[in-house]
C-alpha positions in Angstrom: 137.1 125.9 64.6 134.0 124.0 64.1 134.8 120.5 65.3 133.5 117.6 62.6 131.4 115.1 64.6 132.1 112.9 61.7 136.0 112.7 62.1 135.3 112.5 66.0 133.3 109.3 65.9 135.2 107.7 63.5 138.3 108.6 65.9 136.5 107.6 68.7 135.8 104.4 66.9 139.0 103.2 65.6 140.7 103.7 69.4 137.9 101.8 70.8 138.4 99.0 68.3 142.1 99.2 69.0 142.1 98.9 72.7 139.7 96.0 72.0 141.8 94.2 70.1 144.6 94.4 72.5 142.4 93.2 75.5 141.6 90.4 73.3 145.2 89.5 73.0 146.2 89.7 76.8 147.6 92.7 77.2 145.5 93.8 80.4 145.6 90.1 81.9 144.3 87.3 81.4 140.6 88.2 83.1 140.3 91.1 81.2 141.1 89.2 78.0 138.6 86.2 79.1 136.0 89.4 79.9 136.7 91.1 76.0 136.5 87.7 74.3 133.2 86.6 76.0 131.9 90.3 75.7 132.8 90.4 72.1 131.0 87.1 71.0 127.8 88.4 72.7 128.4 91.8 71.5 128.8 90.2 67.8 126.0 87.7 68.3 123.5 90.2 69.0 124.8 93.0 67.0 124.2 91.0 63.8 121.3 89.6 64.9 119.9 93.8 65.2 121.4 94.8 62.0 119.7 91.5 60.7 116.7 93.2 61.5 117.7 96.5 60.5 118.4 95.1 57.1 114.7 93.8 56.9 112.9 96.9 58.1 114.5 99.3 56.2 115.8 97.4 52.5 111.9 97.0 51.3 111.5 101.0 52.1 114.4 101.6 50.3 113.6 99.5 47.3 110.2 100.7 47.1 111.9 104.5 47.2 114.3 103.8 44.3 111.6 102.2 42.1 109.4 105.5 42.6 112.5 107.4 42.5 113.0 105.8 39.0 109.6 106.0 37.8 109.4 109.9 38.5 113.1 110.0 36.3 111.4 108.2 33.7 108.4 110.3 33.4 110.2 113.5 33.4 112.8 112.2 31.0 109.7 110.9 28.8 107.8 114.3 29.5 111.1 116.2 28.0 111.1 114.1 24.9 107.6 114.8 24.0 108.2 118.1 24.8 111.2 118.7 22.5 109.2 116.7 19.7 106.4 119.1 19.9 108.4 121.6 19.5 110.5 120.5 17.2 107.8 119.2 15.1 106.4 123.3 15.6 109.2 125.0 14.2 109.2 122.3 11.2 105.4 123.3 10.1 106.3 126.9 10.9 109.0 126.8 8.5 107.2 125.3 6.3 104.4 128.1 6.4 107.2 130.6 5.9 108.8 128.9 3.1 105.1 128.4 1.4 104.6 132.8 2.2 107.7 133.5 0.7 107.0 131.2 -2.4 103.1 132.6 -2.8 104.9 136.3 -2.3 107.2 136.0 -5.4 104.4 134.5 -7.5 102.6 137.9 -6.7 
């Protein structure tokens, strides 16, 4: 069975997070609780200061994508319309022809 690496990280995750917690709370002693609560603040400090920049780098690219990804829908929803009215507006005058054919074929 094909293992999903998705399910294994976010295993490997939440028992990280767990045993962390309970280091935090003494339950390997007193130095390793000092050691988890000092590693954490760093670990926190730094981490959000790198997803900080994360955030900057990579929110403008993803705006700028949307708003083209947008603009694209919009033209092609636009291009459909005036595609539909042409047509529609061709079968209307087509019609029409055939109704004036039919009318100049009983006069005859």
């Amino acid at each position: 069975m094909k293992m999903n690496w998705k399910i294994a990280l976010a295993t490997f995750g939440s028992i990280f997070l767990y045993t962390y917690i309970l280091a935090c709370f003494g339950l390997a002693g007193p130095d390793i609780q000092t050691l988890a609560l000092h590693g954490g603040v760093i670990g926190l400090k730094y981490g959000l200061l790198l997803f900080g920049l994360v955030l900057f780098a990579i929110l403008p690219y993803r705006v700028s994508q949307a708003l083209e990804k947008r603009k694209q829908t919009k033209y092609d929803i636009e291009s459909d319309r005036k595609i539909v009215e042409a047509a529609r507006k061709k079968k209307a005058e087509e019609e029409k022809i055939m109704k004036e054919f039919i009318k100049n074929e009983d006069t005859i």
